[in-house]
C-alpha positions as CSV (number, residue, x, y, z in Angstrom):
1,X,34.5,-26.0,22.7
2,X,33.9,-27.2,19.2
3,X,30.2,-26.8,19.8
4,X,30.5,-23.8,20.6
5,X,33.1,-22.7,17.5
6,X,30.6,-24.2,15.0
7,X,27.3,-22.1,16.9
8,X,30.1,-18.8,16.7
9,X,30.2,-19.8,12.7
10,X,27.1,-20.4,11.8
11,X,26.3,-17.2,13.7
12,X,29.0,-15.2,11.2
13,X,27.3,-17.3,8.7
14,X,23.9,-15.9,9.0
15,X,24.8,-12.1,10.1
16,X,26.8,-12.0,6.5
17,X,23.6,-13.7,4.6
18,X,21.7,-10.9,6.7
19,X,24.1,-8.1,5.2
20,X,23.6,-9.3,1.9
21,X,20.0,-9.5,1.7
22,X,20.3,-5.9,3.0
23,X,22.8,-4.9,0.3
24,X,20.6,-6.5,-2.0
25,X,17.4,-4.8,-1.0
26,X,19.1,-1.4,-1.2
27,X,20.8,-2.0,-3.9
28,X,17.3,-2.5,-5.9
29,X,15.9,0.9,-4.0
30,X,18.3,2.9,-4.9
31,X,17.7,1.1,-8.6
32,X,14.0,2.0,-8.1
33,X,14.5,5.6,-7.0
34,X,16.6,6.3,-10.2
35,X,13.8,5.3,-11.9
36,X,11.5,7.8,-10.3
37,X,14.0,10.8,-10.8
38,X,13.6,10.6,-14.8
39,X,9.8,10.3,-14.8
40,X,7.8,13.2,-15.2
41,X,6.6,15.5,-12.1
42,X,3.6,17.5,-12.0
43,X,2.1,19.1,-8.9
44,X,-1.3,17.4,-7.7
45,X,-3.6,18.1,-5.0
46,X,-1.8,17.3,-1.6
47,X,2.1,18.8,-0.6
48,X,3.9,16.2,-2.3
49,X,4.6,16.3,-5.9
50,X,3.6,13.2,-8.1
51,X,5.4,11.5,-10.5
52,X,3.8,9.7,-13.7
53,X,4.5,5.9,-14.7
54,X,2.6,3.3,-16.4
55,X,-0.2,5.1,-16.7
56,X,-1.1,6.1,-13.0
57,X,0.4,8.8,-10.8
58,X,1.4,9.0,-7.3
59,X,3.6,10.8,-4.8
60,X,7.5,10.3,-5.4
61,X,8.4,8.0,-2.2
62,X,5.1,5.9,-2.7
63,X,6.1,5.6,-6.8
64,X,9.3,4.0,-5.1
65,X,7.9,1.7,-3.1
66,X,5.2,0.6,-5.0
67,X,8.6,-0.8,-7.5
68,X,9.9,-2.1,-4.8
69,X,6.4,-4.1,-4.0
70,X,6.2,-5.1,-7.9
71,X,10.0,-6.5,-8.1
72,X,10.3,-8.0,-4.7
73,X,6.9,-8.6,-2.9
74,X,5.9,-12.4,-2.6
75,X,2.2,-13.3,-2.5
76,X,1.1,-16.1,-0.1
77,X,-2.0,-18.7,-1.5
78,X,-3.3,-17.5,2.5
79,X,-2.8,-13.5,2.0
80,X,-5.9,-11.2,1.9
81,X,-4.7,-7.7,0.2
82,X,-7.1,-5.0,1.0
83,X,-6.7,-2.6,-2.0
84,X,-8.3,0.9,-2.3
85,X,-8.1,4.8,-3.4
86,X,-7.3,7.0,-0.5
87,X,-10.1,8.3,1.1
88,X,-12.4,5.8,0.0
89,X,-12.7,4.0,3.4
90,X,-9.2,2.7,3.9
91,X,-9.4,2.8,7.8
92,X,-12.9,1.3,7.7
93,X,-12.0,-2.0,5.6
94,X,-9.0,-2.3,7.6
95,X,-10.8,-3.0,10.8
96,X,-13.4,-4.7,9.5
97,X,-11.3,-7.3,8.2
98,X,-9.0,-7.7,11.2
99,X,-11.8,-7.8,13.1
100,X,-13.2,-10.3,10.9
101,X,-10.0,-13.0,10.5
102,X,-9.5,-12.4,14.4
103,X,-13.2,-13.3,14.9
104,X,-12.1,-16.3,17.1
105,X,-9.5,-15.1,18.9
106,X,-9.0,-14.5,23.0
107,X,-10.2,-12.9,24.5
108,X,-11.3,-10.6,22.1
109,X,-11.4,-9.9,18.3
110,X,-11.3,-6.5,18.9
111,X,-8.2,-6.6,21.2
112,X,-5.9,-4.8,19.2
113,X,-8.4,-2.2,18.0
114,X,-8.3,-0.9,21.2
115,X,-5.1,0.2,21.6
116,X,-3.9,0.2,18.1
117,X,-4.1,2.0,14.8
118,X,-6.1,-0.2,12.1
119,X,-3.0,1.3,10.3
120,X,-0.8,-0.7,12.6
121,X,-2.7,-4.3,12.1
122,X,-2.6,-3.7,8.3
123,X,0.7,-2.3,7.4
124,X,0.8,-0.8,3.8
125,X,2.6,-2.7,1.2
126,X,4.3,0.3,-0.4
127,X,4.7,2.4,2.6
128,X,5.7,0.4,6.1
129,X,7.1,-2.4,4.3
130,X,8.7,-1.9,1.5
131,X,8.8,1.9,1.5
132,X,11.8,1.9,3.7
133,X,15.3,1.3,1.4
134,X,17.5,0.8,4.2
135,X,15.6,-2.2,6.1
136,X,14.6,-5.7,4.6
137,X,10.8,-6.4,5.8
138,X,10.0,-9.1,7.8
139,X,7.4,-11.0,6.1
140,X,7.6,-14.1,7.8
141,X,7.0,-12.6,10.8
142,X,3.3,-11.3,10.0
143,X,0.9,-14.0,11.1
144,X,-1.1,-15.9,8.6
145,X,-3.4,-15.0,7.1
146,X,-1.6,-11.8,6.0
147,X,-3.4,-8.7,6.2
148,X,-2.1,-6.4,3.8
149,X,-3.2,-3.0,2.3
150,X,-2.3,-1.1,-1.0
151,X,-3.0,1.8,-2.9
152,X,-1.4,0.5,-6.3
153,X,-3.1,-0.2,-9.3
154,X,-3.9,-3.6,-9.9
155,X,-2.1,-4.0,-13.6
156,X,0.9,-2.2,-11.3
157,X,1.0,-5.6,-8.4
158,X,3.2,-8.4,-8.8
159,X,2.3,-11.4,-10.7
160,X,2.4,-13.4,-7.5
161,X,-0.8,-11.8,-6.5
162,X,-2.9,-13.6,-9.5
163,X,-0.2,-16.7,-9.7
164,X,-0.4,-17.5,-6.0
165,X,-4.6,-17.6,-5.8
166,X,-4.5,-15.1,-3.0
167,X,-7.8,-12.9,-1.9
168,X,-7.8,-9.4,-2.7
169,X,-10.3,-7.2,-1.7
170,X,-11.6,-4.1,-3.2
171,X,-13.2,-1.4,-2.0
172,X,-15.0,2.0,-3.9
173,X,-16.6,4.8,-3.2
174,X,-18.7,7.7,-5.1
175,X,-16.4,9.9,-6.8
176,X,-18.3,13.0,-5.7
177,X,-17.6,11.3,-1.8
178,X,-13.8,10.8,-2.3
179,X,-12.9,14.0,-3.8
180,X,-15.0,16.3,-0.9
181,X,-13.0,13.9,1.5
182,X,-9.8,14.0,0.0
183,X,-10.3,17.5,-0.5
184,X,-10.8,18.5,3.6
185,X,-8.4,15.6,4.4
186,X,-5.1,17.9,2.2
187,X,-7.0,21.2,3.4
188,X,-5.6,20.3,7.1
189,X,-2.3,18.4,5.7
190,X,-1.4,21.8,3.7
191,X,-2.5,24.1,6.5
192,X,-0.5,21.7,9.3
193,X,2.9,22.1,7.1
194,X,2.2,25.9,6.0
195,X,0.8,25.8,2.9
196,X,-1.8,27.9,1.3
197,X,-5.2,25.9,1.3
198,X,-6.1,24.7,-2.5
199,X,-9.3,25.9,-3.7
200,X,-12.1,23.5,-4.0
201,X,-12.4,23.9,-7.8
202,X,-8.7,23.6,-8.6
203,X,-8.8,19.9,-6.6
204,X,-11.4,19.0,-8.7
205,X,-10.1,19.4,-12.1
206,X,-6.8,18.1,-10.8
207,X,-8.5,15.1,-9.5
208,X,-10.4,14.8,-13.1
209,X,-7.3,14.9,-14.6
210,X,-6.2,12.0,-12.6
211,X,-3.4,14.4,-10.5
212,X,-4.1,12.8,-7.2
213,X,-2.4,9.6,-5.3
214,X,-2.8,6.7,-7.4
215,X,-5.2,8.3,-10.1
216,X,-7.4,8.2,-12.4
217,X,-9.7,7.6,-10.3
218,X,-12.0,5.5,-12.7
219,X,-8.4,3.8,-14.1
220,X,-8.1,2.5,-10.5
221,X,-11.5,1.1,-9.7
222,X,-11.6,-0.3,-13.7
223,X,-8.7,-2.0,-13.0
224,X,-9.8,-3.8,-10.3
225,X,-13.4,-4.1,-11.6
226,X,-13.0,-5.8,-14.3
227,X,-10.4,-8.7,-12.1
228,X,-12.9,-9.2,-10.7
229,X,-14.5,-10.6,-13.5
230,X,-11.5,-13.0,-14.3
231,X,-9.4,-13.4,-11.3
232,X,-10.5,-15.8,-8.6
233,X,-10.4,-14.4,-5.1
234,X,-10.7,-10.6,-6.6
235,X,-13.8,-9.2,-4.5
236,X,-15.0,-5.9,-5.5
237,X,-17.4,-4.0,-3.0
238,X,-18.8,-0.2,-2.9
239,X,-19.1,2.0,0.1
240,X,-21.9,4.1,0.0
241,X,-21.9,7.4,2.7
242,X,-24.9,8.2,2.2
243,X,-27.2,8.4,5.4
Protein backbone atom coordinates (compact mmCIF):
# COMPACT_ATOMS: atom_id res chain seq x y z
CA UNK A 1 0.00 0.00 0.00
CA UNK A 2 2.75 2.47 0.79
CA UNK A 3 4.52 1.36 -2.32
CA UNK A 4 2.05 1.95 -4.18
CA UNK A 5 1.09 5.70 -2.53
CA UNK A 6 4.76 6.79 -3.02
CA UNK A 7 4.65 5.32 -7.16
CA UNK A 8 0.97 7.40 -7.21
CA UNK A 9 3.22 10.54 -5.94
CA UNK A 10 6.03 10.47 -7.73
CA UNK A 11 3.64 9.91 -10.65
CA UNK A 12 1.73 13.51 -9.68
CA UNK A 13 5.23 14.61 -9.20
CA UNK A 14 6.43 14.15 -12.70
CA UNK A 15 2.91 14.98 -14.64
CA UNK A 16 3.16 18.56 -12.71
CA UNK A 17 7.17 18.89 -13.78
CA UNK A 18 5.63 17.84 -17.31
CA UNK A 19 2.98 20.81 -17.17
CA UNK A 20 5.56 23.10 -16.27
CA UNK A 21 8.03 22.48 -18.85
CA UNK A 22 4.96 22.88 -21.14
CA UNK A 23 4.00 26.24 -19.56
CA UNK A 24 7.41 27.10 -19.81
CA UNK A 25 7.95 26.33 -23.43
CA UNK A 26 4.77 28.22 -24.41
CA UNK A 27 5.25 30.73 -22.36
CA UNK A 28 8.68 31.55 -24.35
CA UNK A 29 6.55 31.07 -27.85
CA UNK A 30 4.20 33.17 -27.22
CA UNK A 31 7.33 35.60 -26.08
CA UNK A 32 8.87 34.70 -29.51
CA UNK A 33 5.74 35.33 -31.59
CA UNK A 34 5.42 38.90 -30.05
CA UNK A 35 8.64 39.41 -31.26
CA UNK A 36 7.75 38.59 -34.81
CA UNK A 37 4.55 40.78 -34.83
CA UNK A 38 6.65 44.11 -34.48
CA UNK A 39 9.29 43.21 -37.14
CA UNK A 40 8.91 44.41 -40.46
CA UNK A 41 6.82 42.37 -43.21
CA UNK A 42 7.39 42.49 -46.78
CA UNK A 43 6.00 40.05 -49.40
CA UNK A 44 8.69 37.58 -50.97
CA UNK A 45 8.57 35.06 -53.54
CA UNK A 46 6.38 32.01 -52.08
CA UNK A 47 2.46 32.61 -50.32
CA UNK A 48 3.79 33.41 -47.02
CA UNK A 49 4.86 36.76 -46.13
CA UNK A 50 8.39 37.21 -44.59
CA UNK A 51 9.35 39.02 -41.80
CA UNK A 52 13.00 40.74 -41.36
CA UNK A 53 15.34 40.29 -38.22
CA UNK A 54 18.95 40.37 -37.70
CA UNK A 55 19.79 40.77 -40.94
CA UNK A 56 18.04 37.66 -42.71
CA UNK A 57 14.43 37.22 -43.70
CA UNK A 58 12.15 34.36 -43.53
CA UNK A 59 8.43 33.31 -43.42
CA UNK A 60 6.60 34.45 -40.10
CA UNK A 61 6.06 30.85 -38.40
CA UNK A 62 9.73 29.76 -39.39
CA UNK A 63 11.05 33.48 -37.87
CA UNK A 64 9.29 31.90 -34.67
CA UNK A 65 10.71 28.91 -34.48
CA UNK A 66 14.05 29.63 -35.55
CA UNK A 67 13.86 31.93 -31.70
CA UNK A 68 12.58 29.27 -30.28
CA UNK A 69 15.76 27.07 -31.69
CA UNK A 70 18.27 30.05 -30.67
CA UNK A 71 16.86 30.38 -26.90
CA UNK A 72 16.08 26.78 -26.16
CA UNK A 73 17.87 24.32 -28.48
CA UNK A 74 20.75 22.24 -26.76
CA UNK A 75 23.61 21.00 -29.03
CA UNK A 76 25.07 17.55 -28.25
CA UNK A 77 29.25 17.11 -28.70
CA UNK A 78 27.55 13.74 -31.01
CA UNK A 79 24.92 15.98 -33.19
CA UNK A 80 25.51 16.38 -36.98
CA UNK A 81 23.24 19.54 -38.12
CA UNK A 82 22.73 19.43 -41.77
CA UNK A 83 22.26 23.27 -42.66
CA UNK A 84 21.24 24.55 -46.12
CA UNK A 85 19.07 27.25 -48.37
CA UNK A 86 15.93 25.73 -49.67
CA UNK A 87 16.19 24.22 -52.80
CA UNK A 88 19.75 23.71 -52.68
CA UNK A 89 19.59 19.92 -52.19
CA UNK A 90 17.90 19.68 -48.81
CA UNK A 91 16.22 16.22 -49.54
CA UNK A 92 19.51 14.89 -51.17
CA UNK A 93 21.96 15.67 -48.06
CA UNK A 94 19.30 14.32 -45.84
CA UNK A 95 19.49 10.91 -47.20
CA UNK A 96 22.79 10.77 -47.82
CA UNK A 97 23.73 11.31 -44.44
CA UNK A 98 21.13 8.89 -42.84
CA UNK A 99 22.19 6.56 -45.12
CA UNK A 100 25.58 7.27 -44.19
CA UNK A 101 25.52 7.11 -40.02
CA UNK A 102 22.99 4.02 -40.56
CA UNK A 103 25.78 2.51 -42.85
CA UNK A 104 26.02 -0.47 -40.30
CA UNK A 105 22.80 -1.04 -39.44
CA UNK A 106 20.27 -4.34 -40.01
CA UNK A 107 19.40 -5.25 -42.14
CA UNK A 108 19.69 -2.47 -44.14
CA UNK A 109 20.89 1.20 -44.14
CA UNK A 110 18.45 2.07 -46.35
CA UNK A 111 15.56 0.66 -44.34
CA UNK A 112 13.84 3.63 -43.47
CA UNK A 113 14.32 5.25 -46.92
CA UNK A 114 11.99 3.04 -48.08
CA UNK A 115 9.09 3.77 -46.52
CA UNK A 116 9.84 7.10 -45.11
CA UNK A 117 10.33 10.75 -46.06
CA UNK A 118 14.15 11.77 -45.68
CA UNK A 119 12.05 14.68 -44.17
CA UNK A 120 10.85 12.22 -41.48
CA UNK A 121 14.61 10.83 -40.50
CA UNK A 122 15.87 14.48 -40.33
CA UNK A 123 13.24 16.52 -38.65
CA UNK A 124 13.84 20.37 -39.09
CA UNK A 125 15.06 22.20 -36.15
CA UNK A 126 12.73 25.21 -36.58
CA UNK A 127 9.85 23.51 -38.06
CA UNK A 128 8.99 19.78 -36.51
CA UNK A 129 10.66 20.52 -33.41
CA UNK A 130 10.54 23.56 -32.15
CA UNK A 131 8.00 25.15 -34.56
CA UNK A 132 5.19 23.79 -32.64
CA UNK A 133 4.31 26.27 -29.32
CA UNK A 134 2.07 24.01 -27.72
CA UNK A 135 4.29 20.71 -27.42
CA UNK A 136 7.79 20.39 -25.66
CA UNK A 137 10.08 18.29 -28.21
CA UNK A 138 11.50 15.19 -27.34
CA UNK A 139 15.07 15.42 -27.73
CA UNK A 140 16.18 12.64 -25.80
CA UNK A 141 14.24 10.48 -27.66
CA UNK A 142 16.16 11.02 -31.15
CA UNK A 143 18.87 8.38 -31.31
CA UNK A 144 22.44 9.45 -31.26
CA UNK A 145 24.00 10.73 -33.32
CA UNK A 146 21.34 13.30 -33.92
CA UNK A 147 20.40 14.09 -37.32
CA UNK A 148 19.16 17.41 -37.57
CA UNK A 149 18.47 19.92 -40.38
CA UNK A 150 18.09 23.89 -40.50
CA UNK A 151 17.50 26.60 -42.70
CA UNK A 152 18.83 29.37 -40.22
CA UNK A 153 21.68 31.41 -40.55
CA UNK A 154 24.66 30.34 -38.90
CA UNK A 155 25.34 33.85 -36.85
CA UNK A 156 21.29 33.17 -36.10
CA UNK A 157 22.16 29.23 -34.14
CA UNK A 158 22.66 28.91 -30.61
CA UNK A 159 25.95 29.16 -29.04
CA UNK A 160 25.77 25.46 -28.13
CA UNK A 161 26.35 24.60 -31.62
CA UNK A 162 30.14 26.08 -31.66
CA UNK A 163 30.45 25.55 -27.62
CA UNK A 164 29.49 21.87 -27.71
CA UNK A 165 32.14 20.85 -30.85
CA UNK A 166 29.26 19.37 -32.72
CA UNK A 167 29.47 18.69 -36.82
CA UNK A 168 27.66 20.81 -38.97
CA UNK A 169 27.34 20.29 -42.46
CA UNK A 170 26.84 22.65 -45.17
CA UNK A 171 25.64 22.41 -48.30
CA UNK A 172 25.46 25.09 -51.59
CA UNK A 173 24.44 25.27 -54.77
CA UNK A 174 24.77 27.78 -57.94
CA UNK A 175 22.68 30.63 -57.44
CA UNK A 176 21.42 30.57 -60.96
CA UNK A 177 20.35 26.58 -59.93
CA UNK A 178 18.44 27.62 -56.68
CA UNK A 179 16.55 30.38 -57.90
CA UNK A 180 15.14 28.35 -61.40
CA UNK A 181 14.24 25.61 -58.63
CA UNK A 182 12.90 27.64 -56.13
CA UNK A 183 11.17 29.47 -58.75
CA UNK A 184 9.12 26.15 -60.30
CA UNK A 185 8.99 24.76 -56.72
CA UNK A 186 6.49 28.28 -55.47
CA UNK A 187 5.07 28.20 -59.17
CA UNK A 188 3.13 24.80 -58.08
CA UNK A 189 2.82 25.91 -54.17
CA UNK A 190 0.96 29.26 -55.48
CA UNK A 191 -1.05 27.60 -58.14
CA UNK A 192 -2.04 24.44 -55.45
CA UNK A 193 -3.46 27.32 -52.90
CA UNK A 194 -4.93 29.68 -55.74
CA UNK A 195 -2.66 32.17 -56.32
CA UNK A 196 -1.62 33.86 -59.42
CA UNK A 197 1.87 32.30 -60.67
CA UNK A 198 4.87 35.08 -60.02
CA UNK A 199 6.58 35.94 -63.04
CA UNK A 200 10.07 34.66 -63.49
CA UNK A 201 11.65 38.19 -63.47
CA UNK A 202 9.88 39.47 -60.47
CA UNK A 203 11.37 36.16 -58.35
CA UNK A 204 14.56 37.15 -59.35
CA UNK A 205 14.92 40.62 -58.24
CA UNK A 206 13.12 39.58 -55.12
CA UNK A 207 15.48 36.83 -54.60
CA UNK A 208 18.54 39.51 -55.30
CA UNK A 209 17.19 41.52 -52.90
CA UNK A 210 17.35 38.75 -50.42
CA UNK A 211 13.18 38.40 -50.24
CA UNK A 212 13.17 34.76 -50.08
CA UNK A 213 13.29 32.09 -46.97
CA UNK A 214 16.30 32.63 -45.07
CA UNK A 215 18.01 35.22 -47.57
CA UNK A 216 20.45 36.81 -48.86
CA UNK A 217 21.40 34.18 -50.49
CA UNK A 218 25.29 35.00 -50.49
CA UNK A 219 24.63 36.22 -46.49
CA UNK A 220 23.73 32.52 -45.93
CA UNK A 221 26.40 30.62 -47.65
CA UNK A 222 29.08 33.53 -46.27
CA UNK A 223 28.05 32.81 -43.06
CA UNK A 224 28.63 29.44 -43.10
CA UNK A 225 31.74 29.75 -45.37
CA UNK A 226 33.75 31.52 -43.64
CA UNK A 227 32.96 28.93 -40.06
CA UNK A 228 34.24 26.91 -41.84
CA UNK A 229 37.44 28.50 -41.72
CA UNK A 230 37.35 28.82 -37.79
CA UNK A 231 34.97 26.42 -36.40
CA UNK A 232 35.97 22.80 -35.99
CA UNK A 233 33.44 20.35 -37.30
CA UNK A 234 31.87 23.14 -39.80
CA UNK A 235 32.07 21.21 -43.35
CA UNK A 236 31.19 23.22 -46.25
CA UNK A 237 30.44 21.31 -49.60
CA UNK A 238 28.85 22.54 -53.13
CA UNK A 239 26.32 20.71 -55.19
CA UNK A 240 26.84 21.08 -58.66
CA UNK A 241 23.56 20.07 -61.20
CA UNK A 242 25.19 20.22 -63.84
CA UNK A 243 25.09 17.03 -66.11
Amino acid sequence: MEQSHFLSKSSASLQTEQEHEEEGYQRVHQQCRDLVSRLPIVEGCSIMELCFHDGFFQPIPVMVGSMMVQKLFEARPTDIIMATLPKSGTTWLKALLFATVNRNSSPSPTGNLATLNPHQCVPFLEGELYGDGVRVPDMDSIPSPRLLATHIPFHFLPNSVVDSGCRVVYLCRNPKDNIVSYWHFISKLRKKNGREPLPLDVCFDRFCQGRSHSGPFWDHMLGYWKASLRVGGCNYCSCDTRS
